[in-house]
C-alpha positions in Angstrom: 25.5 36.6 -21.2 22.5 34.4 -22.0 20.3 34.1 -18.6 19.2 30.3 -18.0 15.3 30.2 -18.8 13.5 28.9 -15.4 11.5 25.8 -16.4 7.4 25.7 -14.8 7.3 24.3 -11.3 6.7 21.0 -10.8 3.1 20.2 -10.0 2.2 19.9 -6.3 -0.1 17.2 -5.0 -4.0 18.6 -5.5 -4.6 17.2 -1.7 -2.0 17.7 0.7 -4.0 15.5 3.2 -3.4 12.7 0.8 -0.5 13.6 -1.2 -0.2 10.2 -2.8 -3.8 10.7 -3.7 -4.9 6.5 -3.3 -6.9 7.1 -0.5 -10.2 6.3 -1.9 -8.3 3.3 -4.0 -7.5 1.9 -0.6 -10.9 2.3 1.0 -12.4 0.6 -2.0 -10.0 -2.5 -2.2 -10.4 -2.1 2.0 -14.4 -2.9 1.7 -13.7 -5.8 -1.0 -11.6 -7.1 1.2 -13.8 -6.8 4.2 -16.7 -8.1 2.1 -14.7 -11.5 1.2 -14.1 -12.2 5.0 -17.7 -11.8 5.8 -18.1 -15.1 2.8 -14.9 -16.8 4.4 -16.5 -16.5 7.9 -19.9 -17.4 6.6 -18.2 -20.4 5.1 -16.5 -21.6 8.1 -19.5 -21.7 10.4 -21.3 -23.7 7.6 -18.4 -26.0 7.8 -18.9 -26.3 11.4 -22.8 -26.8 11.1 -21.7 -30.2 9.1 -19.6 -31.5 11.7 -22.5 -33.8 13.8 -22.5 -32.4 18.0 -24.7 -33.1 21.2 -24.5 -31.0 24.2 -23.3 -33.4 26.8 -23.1 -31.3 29.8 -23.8 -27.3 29.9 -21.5 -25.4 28.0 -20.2 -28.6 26.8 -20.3 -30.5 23.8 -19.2 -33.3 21.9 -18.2 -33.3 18.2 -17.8 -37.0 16.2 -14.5 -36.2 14.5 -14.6 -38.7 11.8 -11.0 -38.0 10.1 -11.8 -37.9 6.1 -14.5 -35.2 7.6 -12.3 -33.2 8.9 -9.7 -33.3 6.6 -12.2 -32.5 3.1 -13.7 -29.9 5.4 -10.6 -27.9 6.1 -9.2 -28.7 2.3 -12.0 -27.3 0.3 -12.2 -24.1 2.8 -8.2 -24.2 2.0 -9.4 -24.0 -1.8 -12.0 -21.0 -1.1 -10.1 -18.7 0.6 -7.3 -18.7 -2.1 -10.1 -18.9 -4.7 -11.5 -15.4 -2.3 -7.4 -14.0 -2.0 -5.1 -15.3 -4.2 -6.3 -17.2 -7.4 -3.5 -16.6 -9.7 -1.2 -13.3 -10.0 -3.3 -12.9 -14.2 -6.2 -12.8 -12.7 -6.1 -11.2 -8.8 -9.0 -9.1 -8.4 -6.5 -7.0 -6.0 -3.7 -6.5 -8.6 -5.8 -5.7 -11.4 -8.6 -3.4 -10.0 -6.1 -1.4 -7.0 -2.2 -2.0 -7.4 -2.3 -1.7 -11.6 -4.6 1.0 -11.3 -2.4 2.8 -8.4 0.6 2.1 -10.5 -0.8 3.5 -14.2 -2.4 6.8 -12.1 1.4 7.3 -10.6 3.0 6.9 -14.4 0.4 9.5 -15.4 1.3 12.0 -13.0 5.2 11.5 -13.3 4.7 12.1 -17.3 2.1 15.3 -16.7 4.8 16.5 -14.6 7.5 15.8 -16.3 6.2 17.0 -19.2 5.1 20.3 -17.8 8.8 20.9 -16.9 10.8 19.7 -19.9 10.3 20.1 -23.8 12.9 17.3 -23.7 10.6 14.7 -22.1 7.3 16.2 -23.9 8.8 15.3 -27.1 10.6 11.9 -26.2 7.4 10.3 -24.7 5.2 11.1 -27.1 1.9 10.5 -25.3 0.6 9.0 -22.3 -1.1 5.9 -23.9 2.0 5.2 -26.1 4.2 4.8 -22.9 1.7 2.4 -21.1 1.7 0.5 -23.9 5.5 0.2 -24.2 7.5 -2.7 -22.9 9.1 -0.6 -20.5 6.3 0.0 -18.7 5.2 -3.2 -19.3 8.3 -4.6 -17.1 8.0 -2.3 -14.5 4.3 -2.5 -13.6 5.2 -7.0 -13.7 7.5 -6.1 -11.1 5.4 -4.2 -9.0 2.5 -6.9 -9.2 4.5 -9.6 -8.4 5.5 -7.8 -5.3 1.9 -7.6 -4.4 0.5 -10.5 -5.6 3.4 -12.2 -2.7 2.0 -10.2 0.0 -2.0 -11.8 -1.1 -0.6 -15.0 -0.7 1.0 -14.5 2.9 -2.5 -13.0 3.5 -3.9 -16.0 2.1 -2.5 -18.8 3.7 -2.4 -16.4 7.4 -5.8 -16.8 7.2 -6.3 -20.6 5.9 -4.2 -21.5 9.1 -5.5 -19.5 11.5 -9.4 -19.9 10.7 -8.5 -23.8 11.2 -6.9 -23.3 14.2 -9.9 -21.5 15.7 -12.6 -24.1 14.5 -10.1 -26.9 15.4 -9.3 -25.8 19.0 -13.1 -24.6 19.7 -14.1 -28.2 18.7 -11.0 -29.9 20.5 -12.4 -27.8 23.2 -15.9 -28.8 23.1 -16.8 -25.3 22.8 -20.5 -25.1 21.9 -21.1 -23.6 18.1 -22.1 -20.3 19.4 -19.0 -19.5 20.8 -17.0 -21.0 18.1 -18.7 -18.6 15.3 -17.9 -16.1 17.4 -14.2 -17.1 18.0 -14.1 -17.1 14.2 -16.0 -13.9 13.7 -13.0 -12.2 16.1 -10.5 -14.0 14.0 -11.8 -13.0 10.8 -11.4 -9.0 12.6 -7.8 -9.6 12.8 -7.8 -11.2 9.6 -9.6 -7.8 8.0 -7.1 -5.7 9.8 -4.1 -6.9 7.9 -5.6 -7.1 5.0 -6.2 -3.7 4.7 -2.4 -2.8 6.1 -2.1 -4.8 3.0 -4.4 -2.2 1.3 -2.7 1.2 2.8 0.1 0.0 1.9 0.9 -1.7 -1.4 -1.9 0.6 -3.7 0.1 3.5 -2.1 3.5 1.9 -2.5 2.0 1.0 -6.6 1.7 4.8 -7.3 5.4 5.9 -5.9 7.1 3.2 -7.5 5.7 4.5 -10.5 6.8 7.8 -10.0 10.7 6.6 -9.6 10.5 4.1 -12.1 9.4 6.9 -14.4 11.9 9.1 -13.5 14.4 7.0 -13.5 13.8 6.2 -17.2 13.3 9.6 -17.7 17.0 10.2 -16.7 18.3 7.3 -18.8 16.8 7.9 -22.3 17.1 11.6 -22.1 19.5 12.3 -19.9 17.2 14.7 -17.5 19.2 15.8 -14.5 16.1 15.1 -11.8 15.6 14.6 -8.2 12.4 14.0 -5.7 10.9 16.1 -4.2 8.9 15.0 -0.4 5.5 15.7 0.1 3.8 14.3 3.8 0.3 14.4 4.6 1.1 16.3 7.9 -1.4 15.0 9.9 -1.8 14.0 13.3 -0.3 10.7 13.1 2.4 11.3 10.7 5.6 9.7 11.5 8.4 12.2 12.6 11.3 10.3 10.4 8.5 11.5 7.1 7.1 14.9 8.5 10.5 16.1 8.6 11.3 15.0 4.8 8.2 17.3 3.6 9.8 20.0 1.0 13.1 18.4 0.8 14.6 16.7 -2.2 16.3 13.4 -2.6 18.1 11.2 -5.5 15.9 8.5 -6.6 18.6 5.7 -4.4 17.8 8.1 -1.1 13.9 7.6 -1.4 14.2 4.0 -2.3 16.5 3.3 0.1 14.2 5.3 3.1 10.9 2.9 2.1 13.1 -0.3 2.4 13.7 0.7 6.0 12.2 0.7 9.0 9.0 -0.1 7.5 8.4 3.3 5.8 6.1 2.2 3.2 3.7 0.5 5.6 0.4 3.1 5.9 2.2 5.7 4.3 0.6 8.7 2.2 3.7 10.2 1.2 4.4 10.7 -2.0 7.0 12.6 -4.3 7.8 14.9 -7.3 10.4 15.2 -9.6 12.1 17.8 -9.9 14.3 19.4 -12.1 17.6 20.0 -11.2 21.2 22.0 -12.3 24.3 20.3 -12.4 24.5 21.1 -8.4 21.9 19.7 -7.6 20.1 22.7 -7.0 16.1 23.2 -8.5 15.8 24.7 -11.7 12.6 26.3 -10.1 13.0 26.3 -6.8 9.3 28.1 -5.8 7.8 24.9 -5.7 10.5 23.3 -3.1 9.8 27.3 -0.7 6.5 26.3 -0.8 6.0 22.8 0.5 9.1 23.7 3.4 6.7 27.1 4.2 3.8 25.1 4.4 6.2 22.5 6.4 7.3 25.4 8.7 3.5 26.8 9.4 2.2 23.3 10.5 5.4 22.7 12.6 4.3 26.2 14.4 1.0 25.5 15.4 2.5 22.6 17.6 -0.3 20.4 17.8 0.8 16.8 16.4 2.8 14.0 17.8 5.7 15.3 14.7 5.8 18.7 16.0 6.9 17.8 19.4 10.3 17.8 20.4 12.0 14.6 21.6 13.1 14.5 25.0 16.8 13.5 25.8 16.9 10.2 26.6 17.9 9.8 30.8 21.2 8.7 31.4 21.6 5.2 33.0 
């Protein structure tokens, strides 16, 4: 009886504090981000300097609002944040230089991977560079960009409106101009923070939607009998509903369907591997599924993050 040949193990993420490996992607598009809210802040308190004052009283001033003022002022600071966040989705500095890039370096690892595994998908792909240059990639990564490239523009007009409501209210208020740069200087914080949500999460989100897409293709044109395989960063403030996912394997619907819940993919660094798999189900080589739930089962021991902790029964009313 012919004994079934155990294919190599699927490659493990080569930093299991940052399995998704985007980390420094994010903290780059996080300073370009920070850097263009410095220049929208800048821009606002110029904005303000044009607007004619006198101090009436202390603490006190008053601001001659004359209408078409206003209204050009606000409009071309309308026209340079987009010009800053959004321009168009061709030519978004965030798409091109963070999401694509996420999104080609997760296509690259699903085909090193898969390819490692399966003669089958070695020889059906070709190379690397001929599948990013195919049009099914081509779809895919449109898809994922256009996701993203919604998410700039919510971040766009957030902070068109509320940069004008601070300037507005402080001068409605006859708040003197120091305080009203700094009103706008705290906005622009909160302003900073979501943008780089934004950053954690979509360049992240880029790479494992590569990964699925790829796999999922995978299993369409040659028929490969797959599933993912959960990798967590394990850290301190890992969420319990991903720590306990580590070294377990899903079908492609299960992990989609987890991140469009709950808010999974927001700050996540999960990420996962295929895997291959017997008509069961079951990993061709399952050494590589032991060792991410050993390594799961060791950091669970030591007890010392909020996962680890075990959830205390709810009182009864």
């Amino acid at each position: 009886m012919a004994t079934r040949k155990i294919p190599p193990q699927a490659i493990l993420p080569s930093n299991a504090a940052d399995p998704a490996g985007t980390d420094r992607l994010e903290r780059g598009a996080m300073r370009e981000f920070a850097k263009r809210m410095n220049l929208v802040v800048r821009a606002y308190i110029q904005a303000l300097e044009q607007i004619p004052s006198e101090q009436v009283v202390v603490n006190a001033y008053s601001y001659d609002l004359i209408p078409g003022v206003i209204n050009a002022l606000f409009s071309q600071m309308a026209n340079y944040i987009d010009d800053l966040f959004t321009m168009d989705i061709r030519s978004n500095w965030f798409l091109n230089s963070y999401v694509e890039v996420g999104y080609q370096r997760g296509t690259a690892q699903a085909f090193a991977n898969l390819a490692r595994q399966s003669p089958a998908y070695e020889a059906g792909r070709n190379s690397l560079i001929d599948l990013l240059r195919s049009q099914a990639y081509g779809r895919r990564v449109a898809m994922v960009r256009a996701r993203a490239f919604e998410e700039m523009k919510g971040l766009s007009g957030g902070i068109k409106a509320d940069m004008a409501r601070v300037l507005a209210d402080g001068v409605g208020r006859g708040l003197g101009p120091r305080n009203i740069a700094k009103n706008l200087r705290s906005q622009a914080g909160i302003e900073t923070r979501r943008a780089n949500k934004i950053a954690r999460t979509e360049v992240s989100m880029a790479l494992r939607r590569a990964k699925w897409d790829e796999e999922a293709e995978a299993k369409a044109d040659l028929g490969l009998k797959t599933k993912l395989l959960h990798f967590s960063a394990l850290s301190p403030t890992t969420r319990r509903s991903h720590a306990v996912r580590h070294g377990r394997l899903y079908t492609e619907d299960q992990v989609r369907e987890f991140y469009s819940q709950d808010g999974n993919g927001i700050n996540c660094k999960c990420s996962q591997t295929a895997v291959l798999v017997d008509d069961d189900g079951k990993p061709l080589n399952p050494a590589v599924v032991e060792r991410a739930r050993a390594t799961y089962q060791k950091l669970k021991a030591r007890g010392n993050s909020t996962w680890t902790q075990t959830k205390r029964p709810k009182r009864k009313a």
